[in-house]
C-alpha positions in Angstrom: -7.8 36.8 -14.5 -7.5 35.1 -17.9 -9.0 35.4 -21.5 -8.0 35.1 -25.0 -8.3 32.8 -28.0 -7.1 30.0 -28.3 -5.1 27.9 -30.8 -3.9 25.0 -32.1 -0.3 24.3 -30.6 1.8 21.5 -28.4 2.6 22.4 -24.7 3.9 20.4 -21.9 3.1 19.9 -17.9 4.9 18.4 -16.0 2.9 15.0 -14.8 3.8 12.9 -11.2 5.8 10.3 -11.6 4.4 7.4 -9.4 6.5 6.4 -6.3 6.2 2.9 -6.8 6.8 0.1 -9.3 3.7 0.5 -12.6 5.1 -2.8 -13.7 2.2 -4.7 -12.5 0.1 -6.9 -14.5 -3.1 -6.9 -15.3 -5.9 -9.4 -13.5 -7.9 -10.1 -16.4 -7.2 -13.9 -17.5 -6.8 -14.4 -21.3 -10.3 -16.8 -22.3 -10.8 -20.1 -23.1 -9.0 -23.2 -22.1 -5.1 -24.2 -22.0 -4.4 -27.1 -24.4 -4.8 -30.9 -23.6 -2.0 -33.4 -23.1 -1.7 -35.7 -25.6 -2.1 -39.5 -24.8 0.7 -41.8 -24.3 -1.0 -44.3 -24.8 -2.8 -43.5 -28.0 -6.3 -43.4 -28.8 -9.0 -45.3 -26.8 -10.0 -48.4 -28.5 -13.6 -48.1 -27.4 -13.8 -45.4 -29.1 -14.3 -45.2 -32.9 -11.9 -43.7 -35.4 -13.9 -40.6 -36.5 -11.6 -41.2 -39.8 -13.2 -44.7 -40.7 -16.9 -43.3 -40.6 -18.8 -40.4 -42.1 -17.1 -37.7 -40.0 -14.1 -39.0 -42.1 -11.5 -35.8 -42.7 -11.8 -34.6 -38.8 -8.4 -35.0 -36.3 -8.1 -38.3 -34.4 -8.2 -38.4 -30.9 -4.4 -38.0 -30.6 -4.9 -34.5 -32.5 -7.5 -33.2 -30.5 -9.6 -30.5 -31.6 -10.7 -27.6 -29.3 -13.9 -25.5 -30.3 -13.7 -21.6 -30.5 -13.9 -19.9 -27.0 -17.8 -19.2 -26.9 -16.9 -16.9 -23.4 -17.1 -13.3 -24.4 -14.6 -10.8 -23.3 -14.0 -9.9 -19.4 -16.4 -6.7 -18.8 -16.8 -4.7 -15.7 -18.6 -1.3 -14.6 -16.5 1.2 -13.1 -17.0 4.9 -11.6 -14.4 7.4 -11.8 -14.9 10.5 -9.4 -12.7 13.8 -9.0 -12.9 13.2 -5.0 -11.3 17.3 -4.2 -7.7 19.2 -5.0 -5.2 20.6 -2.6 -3.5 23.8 -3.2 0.5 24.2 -2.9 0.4 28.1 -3.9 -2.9 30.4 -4.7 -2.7 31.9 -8.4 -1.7 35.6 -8.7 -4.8 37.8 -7.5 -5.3 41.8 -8.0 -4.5 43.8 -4.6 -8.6 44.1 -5.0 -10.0 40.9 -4.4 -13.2 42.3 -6.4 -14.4 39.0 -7.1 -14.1 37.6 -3.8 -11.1 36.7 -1.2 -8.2 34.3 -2.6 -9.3 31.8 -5.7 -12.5 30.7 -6.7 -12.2 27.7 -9.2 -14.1 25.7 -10.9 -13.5 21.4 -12.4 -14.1 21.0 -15.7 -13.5 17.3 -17.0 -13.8 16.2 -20.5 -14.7 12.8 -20.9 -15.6 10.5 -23.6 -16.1 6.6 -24.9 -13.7 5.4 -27.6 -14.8 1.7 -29.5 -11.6 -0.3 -30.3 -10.0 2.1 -33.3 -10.7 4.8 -31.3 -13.9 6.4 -32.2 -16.3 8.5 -30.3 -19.2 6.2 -29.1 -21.2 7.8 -27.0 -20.9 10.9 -24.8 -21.2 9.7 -20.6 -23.3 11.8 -18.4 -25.4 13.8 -20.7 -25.3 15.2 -23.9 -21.9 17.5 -23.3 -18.9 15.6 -23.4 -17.6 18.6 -20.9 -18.9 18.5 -17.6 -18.6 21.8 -15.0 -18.5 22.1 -11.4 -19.9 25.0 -9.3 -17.8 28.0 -8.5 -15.6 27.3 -5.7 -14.4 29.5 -2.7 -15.7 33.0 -1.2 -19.3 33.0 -0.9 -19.3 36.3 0.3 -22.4 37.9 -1.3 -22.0 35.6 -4.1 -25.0 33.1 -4.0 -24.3 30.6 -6.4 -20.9 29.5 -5.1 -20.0 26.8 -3.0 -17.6 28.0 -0.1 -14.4 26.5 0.0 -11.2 27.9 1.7 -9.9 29.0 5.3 -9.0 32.5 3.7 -12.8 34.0 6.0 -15.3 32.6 7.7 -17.6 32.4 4.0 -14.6 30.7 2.1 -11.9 32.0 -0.2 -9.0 29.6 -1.3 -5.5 30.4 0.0 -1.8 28.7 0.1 -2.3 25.4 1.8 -6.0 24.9 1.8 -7.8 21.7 0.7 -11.1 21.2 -1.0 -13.5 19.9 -0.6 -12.2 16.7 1.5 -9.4 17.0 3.7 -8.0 13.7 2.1 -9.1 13.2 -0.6 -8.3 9.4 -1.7 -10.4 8.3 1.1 -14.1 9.2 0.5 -14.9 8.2 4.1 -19.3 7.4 2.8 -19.5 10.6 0.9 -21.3 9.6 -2.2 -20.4 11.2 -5.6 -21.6 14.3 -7.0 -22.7 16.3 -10.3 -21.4 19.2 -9.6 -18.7 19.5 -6.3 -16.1 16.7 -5.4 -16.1 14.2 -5.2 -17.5 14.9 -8.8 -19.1 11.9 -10.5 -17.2 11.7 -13.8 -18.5 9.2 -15.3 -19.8 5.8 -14.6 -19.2 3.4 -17.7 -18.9 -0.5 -18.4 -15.2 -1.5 -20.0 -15.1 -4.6 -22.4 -11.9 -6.1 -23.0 -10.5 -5.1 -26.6 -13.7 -2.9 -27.3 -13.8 0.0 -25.6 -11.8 2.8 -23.8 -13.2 5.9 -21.8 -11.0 9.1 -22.1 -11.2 11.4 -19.6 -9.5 14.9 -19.4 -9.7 16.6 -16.0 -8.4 20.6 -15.0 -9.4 23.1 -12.9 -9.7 27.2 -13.8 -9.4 30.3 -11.9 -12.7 31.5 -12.5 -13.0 35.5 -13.3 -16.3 35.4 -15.3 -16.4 35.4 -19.0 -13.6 35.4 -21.8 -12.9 33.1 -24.6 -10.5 30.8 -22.4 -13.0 28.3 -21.2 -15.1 28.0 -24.8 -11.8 27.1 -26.7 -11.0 24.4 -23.9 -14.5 22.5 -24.8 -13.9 23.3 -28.2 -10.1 21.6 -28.2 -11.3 18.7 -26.2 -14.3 17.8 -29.0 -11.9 17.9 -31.5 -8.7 16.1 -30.2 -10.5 13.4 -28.6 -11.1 12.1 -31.6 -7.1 12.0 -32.1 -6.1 9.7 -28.8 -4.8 6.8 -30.6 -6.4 3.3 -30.3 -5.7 1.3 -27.6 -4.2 3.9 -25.4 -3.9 3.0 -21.8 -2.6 -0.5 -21.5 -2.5 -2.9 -18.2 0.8 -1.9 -16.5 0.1 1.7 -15.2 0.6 3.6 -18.5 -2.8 5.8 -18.5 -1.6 9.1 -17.5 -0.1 11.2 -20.9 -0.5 14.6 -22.2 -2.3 15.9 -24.9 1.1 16.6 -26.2 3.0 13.2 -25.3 0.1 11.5 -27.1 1.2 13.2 -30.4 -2.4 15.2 -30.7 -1.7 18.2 -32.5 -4.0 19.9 -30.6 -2.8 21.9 -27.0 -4.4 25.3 -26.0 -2.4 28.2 -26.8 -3.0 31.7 -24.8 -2.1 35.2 -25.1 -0.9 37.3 -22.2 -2.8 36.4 -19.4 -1.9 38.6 -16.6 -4.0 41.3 -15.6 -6.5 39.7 -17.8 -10.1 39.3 -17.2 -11.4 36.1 -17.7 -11.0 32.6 -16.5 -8.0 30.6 -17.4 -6.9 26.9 -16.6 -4.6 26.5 -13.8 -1.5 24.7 -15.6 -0.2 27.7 -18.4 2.9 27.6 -19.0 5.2 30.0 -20.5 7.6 28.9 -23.8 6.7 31.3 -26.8 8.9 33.9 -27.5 6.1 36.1 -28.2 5.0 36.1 -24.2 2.3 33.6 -24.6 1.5 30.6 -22.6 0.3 26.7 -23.5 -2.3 24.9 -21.7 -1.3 20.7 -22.2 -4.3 19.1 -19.9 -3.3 15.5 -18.5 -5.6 12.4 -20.5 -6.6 9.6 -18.9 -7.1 7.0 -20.8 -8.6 3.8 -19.3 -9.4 0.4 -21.1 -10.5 -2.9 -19.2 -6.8 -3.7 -18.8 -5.7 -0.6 -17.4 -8.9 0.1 -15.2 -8.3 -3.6 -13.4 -4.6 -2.5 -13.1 -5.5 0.6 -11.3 -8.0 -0.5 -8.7 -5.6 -3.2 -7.5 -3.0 -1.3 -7.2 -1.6 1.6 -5.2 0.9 3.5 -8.0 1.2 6.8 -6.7 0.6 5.8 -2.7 -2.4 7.3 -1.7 -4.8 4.2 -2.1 -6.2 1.9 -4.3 -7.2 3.1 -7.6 -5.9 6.9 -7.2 -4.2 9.4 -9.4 -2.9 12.8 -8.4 -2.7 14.9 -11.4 -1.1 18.2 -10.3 -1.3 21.3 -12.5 1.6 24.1 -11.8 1.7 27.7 -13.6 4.3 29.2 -14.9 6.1 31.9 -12.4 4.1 34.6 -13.0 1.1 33.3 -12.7 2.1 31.3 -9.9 -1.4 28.7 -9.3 0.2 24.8 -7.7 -3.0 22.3 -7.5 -3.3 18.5 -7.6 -6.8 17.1 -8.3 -7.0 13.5 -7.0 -8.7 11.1 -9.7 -10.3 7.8 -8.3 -11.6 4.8 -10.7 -13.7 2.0 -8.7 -14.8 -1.2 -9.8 -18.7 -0.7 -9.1 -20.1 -4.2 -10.7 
């Protein structure tokens, strides 16, 4: 149901606020040691005067010198997963249903490591910095798809229905996955001050083909390279918009409706020309912010979990929230 070319433009969404306090701190502990307490009493008089021998020049014991911190930067390995979605409202659908009953979606999450002024490092789970789910939903005589749905017995996604975990910020054992939720995004080691990992999650109505989903992995190579170094700090601040981070990059889309093709969930409508913007949520997590968010509980589903929910405009009417989860795996 959606297809066009894409171009370089600014859009919004609107992102969930958390329903707690984000002022939290981070754990990580700045390095090396707090400085000594000088002597009342002065110097120890067993002890020479480094000034009255060959080390002459060097602080006396009441100035104490302290060596450079030879303890390298906190560092921990973390996994972050796409654990399911839930759907408020299906997305607008021909009276048909020629490609199967209700929605069929599909995840596709850009993600990427920064070094410290924000350059590409190295791409995470293979050699495409975009990674793609199966097809989603009725699996009526459609055999690479993945049912999902209560619309019939073989799937279909309707008003109401979740996927593919009833609650999706607890896991309950299920182990991630490469291509279903919980969807292994990435599993990568954060050092302190050297490296963030960028991550750009959405879902699409799929309808097969169109130039929609090429121009997404296209925009997210390109404005990746844009996120500004040192975004996502330790009080809660890693959820933005491709917009709100000042990219000049956002995906702009003809008219949509009636449409074939597939199209992200999240199009808005603001041109005066009938067209609609696409402005994906980036997650941006450094050491800091990573430690922030898997001891704390910001949005109140658990531990470590960010619901990232991606409404249409009217007219195309599609209302998901994907639930992100980062964990501290060593």
């Amino acid at each position: 149901m959606a297809a066009a070319s894409l171009m370089s433009a600014c859009g919004s969404v609107t992102a969930q606020e958390p329903k707690t306090n984000t002022s939290g701190s981070s754990s990580a502990s700045p390095n090396g040691e707090a400085p000594g307490e000088p002597d009342a009493h002065g110097p120890d008089p067993s002890v020479a005067n480094p000034g009255d021998g060959p080390n002459s020049g060097q602080p006396t014991p009441s100035e104490p010198s302290r060596e450079p911190s030879t303890q390298p930067p906190p560092s921990a390995r973390y996994m972050v997963t796409i654990n399911g979605f839930n759907v408020r409202t299906a997305t607008w659908d021909d009276a048909l249903e020629g490609d199967g009953k209700g929605d069929e979606v599909f995840l596709s999450v850009g993600s990427k490591m920064l070094d410290s002024t924000g350059k590409p490092v190295v791409d995470v789970g293979g050699t495409d910095v975009v990674h793609r789910s199966v097809v989603m939903g009725d699996t009526n005589g459609q055999n690479n798809r993945l049912a999902c749905g209560s619309r019939s017995t073989p799937g279909g996604i309707r008003d109401g229905d979740w996927c593919m975990i009833e609650r999706p910020w607890e896991l309950d054992g299920i182990g991630p996955q490469p291509d279903r939720p919980p969807m292994n995004v990435g599993e990568v080691t954060l050092t302190q001050g050297e490296n963030s990992f960028v991550v750009s999650p959405t879902i699409w109505e799929w309808d097969g083909g169109g130039a929609g989903y090429t121009e997404w992995v296209s925009f997210f190579r390109n404005a990746v390279d844009k996120v500004p170094p040192g975004t996502g700090g330790g009080t809660g601040t890693v959820v933005l918009t491709a917009a709100k981070l000042g990219l000049d990059l956002a995906l702009q889309l003809g008219d949509l409706l009636g449409t074939k093709g597939d199209r992200p969930l999240g199009i808005t409508e603001q041109n005066s020309d009938g067209s609609s913007k696409f402005n994906p949520y980036i997650v941006s997590l450094t050491y800091d912010s990573a430690e922030w968010l898997v001891n704390h509980n910001p949005y109140g589903f658990g531990n470590g979990v960010i619901p990232l929910t991606y409404t249409d405009a009217t007219k195309f009417r599609g209302d998901y929230t994907l639930y992100l989860m980062v964990r501290r795996i060593g």
